[in-house]
C-alpha positions as CSV (number, residue, x, y, z in Angstrom):
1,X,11.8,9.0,0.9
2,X,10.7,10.9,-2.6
3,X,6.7,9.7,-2.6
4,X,6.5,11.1,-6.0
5,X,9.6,8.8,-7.3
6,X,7.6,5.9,-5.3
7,X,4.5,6.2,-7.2
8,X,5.8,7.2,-10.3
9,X,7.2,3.7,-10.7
10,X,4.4,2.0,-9.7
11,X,2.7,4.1,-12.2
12,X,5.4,3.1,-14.6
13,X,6.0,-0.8,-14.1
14,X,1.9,-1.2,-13.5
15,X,2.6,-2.7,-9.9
16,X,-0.3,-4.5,-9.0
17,X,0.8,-5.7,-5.4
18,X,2.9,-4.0,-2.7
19,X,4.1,-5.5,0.4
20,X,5.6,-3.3,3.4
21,X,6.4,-2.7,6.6
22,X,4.3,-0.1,8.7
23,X,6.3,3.0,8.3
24,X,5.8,3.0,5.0
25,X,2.2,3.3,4.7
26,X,2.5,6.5,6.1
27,X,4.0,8.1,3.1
28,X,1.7,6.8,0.5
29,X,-1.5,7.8,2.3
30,X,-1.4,11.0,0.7
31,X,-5.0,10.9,-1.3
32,X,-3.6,13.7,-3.7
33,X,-0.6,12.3,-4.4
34,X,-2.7,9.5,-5.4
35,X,-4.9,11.6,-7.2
36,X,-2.0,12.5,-9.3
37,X,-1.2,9.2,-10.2
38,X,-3.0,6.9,-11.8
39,X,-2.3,3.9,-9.3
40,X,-5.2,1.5,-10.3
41,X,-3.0,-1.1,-11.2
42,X,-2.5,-1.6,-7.5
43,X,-5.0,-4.5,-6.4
44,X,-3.6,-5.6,-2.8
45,X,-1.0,-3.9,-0.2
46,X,0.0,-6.2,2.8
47,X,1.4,-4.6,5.7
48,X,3.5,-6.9,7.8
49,X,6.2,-6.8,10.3
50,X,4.4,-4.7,12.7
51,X,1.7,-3.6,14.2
52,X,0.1,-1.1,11.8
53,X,-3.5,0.1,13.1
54,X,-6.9,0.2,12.4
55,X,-7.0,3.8,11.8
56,X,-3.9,3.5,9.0
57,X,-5.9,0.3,7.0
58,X,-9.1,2.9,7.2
59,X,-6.8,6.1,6.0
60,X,-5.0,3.4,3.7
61,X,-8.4,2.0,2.4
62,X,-9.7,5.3,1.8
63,X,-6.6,6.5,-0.2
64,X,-6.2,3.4,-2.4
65,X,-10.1,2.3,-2.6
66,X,-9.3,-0.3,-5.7
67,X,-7.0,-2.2,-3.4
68,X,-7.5,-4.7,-0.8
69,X,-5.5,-4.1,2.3
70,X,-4.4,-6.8,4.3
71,X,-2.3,-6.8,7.7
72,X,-0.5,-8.8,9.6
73,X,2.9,-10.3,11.0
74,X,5.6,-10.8,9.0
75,X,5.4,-14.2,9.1
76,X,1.3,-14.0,7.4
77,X,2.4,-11.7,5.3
78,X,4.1,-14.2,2.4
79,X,0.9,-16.1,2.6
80,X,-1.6,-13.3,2.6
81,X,0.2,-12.1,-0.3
82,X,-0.3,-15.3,-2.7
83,X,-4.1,-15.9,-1.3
């Protein structure tokens, strides 16, 4: 997985929510690739599917401050996403 292409288009098509499993977290909590990019646009990220733990919302928080992180199953995930 190519971070760079990943928030290059987010950049690009001015994303303003994402919504992913908890692997892929992991490879945008990289504060100076987000540094790099101007990712603003971004105001929620919902992690569903799995567990994903406190410690990843915290690093995830801290990486993307101007977003609201939410977690959850799968199932909450749809709904969490519109609210």
């Amino acid at each position: 997985m190519d971070v760079r292409i990943i928030k290059s288009e987010i950049v690009r098509i001015q994303v303003t929510k994402l919504l992913a499993v908890p692997v892929a977290p992991a490879y945008l909590i990289d504060a100076e690739l987000v540094r790099k990019y101007n990712v603003s646009t971004v105001q929620r990220i919902v992690v569903g599917g799995g567990v994903f733990g406190k410690e990843s919302a915290k690093r995830m928080q801290e990486t993307w401050p101007n977003a609201s992180i939410r977690t959850g199953m799968i199932e909450d995930s749809t709904r969490s996403t519109v609210l």
